[in-house]
N, C-alpha and C positions, 0 to 999 in steps of 0.2 A: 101132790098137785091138786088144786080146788077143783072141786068137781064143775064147777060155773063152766071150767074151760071144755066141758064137752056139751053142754047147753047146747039145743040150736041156735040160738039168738046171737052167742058166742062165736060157733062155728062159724056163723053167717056173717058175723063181723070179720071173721079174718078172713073172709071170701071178699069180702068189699076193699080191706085193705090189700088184699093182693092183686084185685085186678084192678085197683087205683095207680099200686106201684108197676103194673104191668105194661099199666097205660102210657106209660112218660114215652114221648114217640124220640128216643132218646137220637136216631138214625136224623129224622127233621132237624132236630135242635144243631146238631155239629153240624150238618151242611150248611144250614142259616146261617150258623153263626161264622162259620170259615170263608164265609159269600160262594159256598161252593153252588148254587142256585137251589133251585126247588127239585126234591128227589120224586114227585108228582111225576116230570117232565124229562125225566132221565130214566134212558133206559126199560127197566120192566113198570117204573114208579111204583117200586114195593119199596119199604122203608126200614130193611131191614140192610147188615152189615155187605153182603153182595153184591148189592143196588148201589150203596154207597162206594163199595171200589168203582163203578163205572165211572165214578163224578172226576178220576185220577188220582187220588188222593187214600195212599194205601194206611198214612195214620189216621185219617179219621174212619177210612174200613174198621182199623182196629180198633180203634176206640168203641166206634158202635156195637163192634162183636162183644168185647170184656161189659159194655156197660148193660147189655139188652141180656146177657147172661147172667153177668150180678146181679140185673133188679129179681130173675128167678131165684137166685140163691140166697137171698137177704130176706126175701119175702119167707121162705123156709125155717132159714135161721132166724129168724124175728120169733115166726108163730111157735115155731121149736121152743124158743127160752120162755117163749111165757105161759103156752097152753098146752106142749106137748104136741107129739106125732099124726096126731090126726089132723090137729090146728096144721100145722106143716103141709100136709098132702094137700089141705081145700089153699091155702094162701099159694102153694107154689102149682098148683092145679090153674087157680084164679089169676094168678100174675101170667100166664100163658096166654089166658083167655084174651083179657086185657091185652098184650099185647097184641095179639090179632084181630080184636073187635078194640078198638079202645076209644071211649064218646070223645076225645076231644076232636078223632077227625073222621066222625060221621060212619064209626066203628069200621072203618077201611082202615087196616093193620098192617101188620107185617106176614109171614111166613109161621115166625114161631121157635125156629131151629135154635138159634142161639140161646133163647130164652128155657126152653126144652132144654138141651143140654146143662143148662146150669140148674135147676132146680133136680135136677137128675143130680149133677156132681153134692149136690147140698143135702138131698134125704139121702141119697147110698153111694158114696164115692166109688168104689168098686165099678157099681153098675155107668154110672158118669162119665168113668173115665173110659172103661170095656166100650160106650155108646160114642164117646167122643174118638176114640181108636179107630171102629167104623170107618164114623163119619169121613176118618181122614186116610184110612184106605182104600174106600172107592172113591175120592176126593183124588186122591192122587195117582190113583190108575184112568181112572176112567178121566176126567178130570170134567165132571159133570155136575154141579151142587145139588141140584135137586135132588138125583141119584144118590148122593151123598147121603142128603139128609132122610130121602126114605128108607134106603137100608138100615142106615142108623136108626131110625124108630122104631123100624118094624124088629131090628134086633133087639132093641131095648126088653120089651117081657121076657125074651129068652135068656139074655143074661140076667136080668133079675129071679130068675130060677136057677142059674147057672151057677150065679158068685153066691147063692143063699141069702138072698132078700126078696122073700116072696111077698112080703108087706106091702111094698111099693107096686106088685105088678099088675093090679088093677087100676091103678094111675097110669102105669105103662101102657096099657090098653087101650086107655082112654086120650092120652095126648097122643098115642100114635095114629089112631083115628081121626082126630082135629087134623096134625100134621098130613095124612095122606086128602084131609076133605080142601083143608088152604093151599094142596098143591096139585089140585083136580088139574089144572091147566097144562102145568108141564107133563104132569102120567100122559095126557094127551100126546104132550109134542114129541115124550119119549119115546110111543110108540108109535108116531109118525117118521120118528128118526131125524127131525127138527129143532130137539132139544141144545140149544150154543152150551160150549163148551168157556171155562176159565176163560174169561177174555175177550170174547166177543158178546156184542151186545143185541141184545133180541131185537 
């Protein structure tokens, strides 16, 4: 591998490229464009895959879900083939970022979960999949997403010591921290006991 690709200037570049691809507020676009209205104006107006089931429209949920998770895992696999493992961590690190700060709308994002979970599945499948399992067991016990997604985070370092990929668990570390600071609000409601469950809308 050319040593260029661990350059700072390099890394930095595929920090830029990933919170470009992080950026694409892909949750906006399909509402728009299905006329499903403005996800601003619905519900919690976060503009992530959950917000969007509120609009009724459970294939464009999914679509938001696969596509806000792809853009992490592409951004991984991109820096992967051309620069190696560390390029991977900052692109799939920075496609997070991006997706929760992203300039096109005034760095007001999303959550991050979907996007998380996919660059999670793209540098250590094991850990991805172990984090995605989580997510959808207190998902479907409890049936409270936010809950969802913080256990899932906060489990992420542990399985990545768990299934033996300790490479990644300072990334773990660090977007679980993001994910518990972008979902300051609900930890609130959770412990007010005010947090909606699947289905009802905040």
């Amino acid at each position: 591998m050319p040593e260029i690709a661990h350059t700072l200037p390099a890394l930095l570049a595929w920090a830029f490229f990933g919170y470009l691809l992080g950026a694409v507020p892909f949750g906006m676009l399909i509402t728009k464009a299905l006329g499903l209205g403005n996800l601003r104006d619905i519900g919690s107006g976060n503009i992530g895959a959950t917000n969007v089931l509120r609009t009724g429209s459970k294939p464009a949920a999914i679509a938001t879900l696969l596509l806000d998770g792809g853009k992490g895992a592409v951004a991984v696999l991109i820096a992967r083939a051309y620069a190696g493992e560390d390029a991977a961590q900052i692109a799939g690190l920075f496609a997070f970022v991006g997706h929760c700060y992203p300039v096109w709308l005034g760095f007001r994002g999303g959550k991050g979960v979907a996007t998380f979970l996919g660059l999670l599945l793209a540098l250590a499948w094991p850990v991805g999949i172990a984090a995605c399992l989580t997510w959808l067991a207190i998902g479907l016990t409890a049936r409270i997403s936010s809950l969802a997604a913080l256990v899932a985070a906060a489990a992420s370092s542990v399985w990545a010591i768990v299934l033996g990929q300790p490479q990644i668990f300072f990334l773990a570390v660090a977007t679980t921290l993001l994910v518990f600071w972008r979902h300051r609000d609900n930890i609130r409601r959770l412990r007010a006991g005010t947090e909606p469950k699947f289905g009802k809308k905040k």
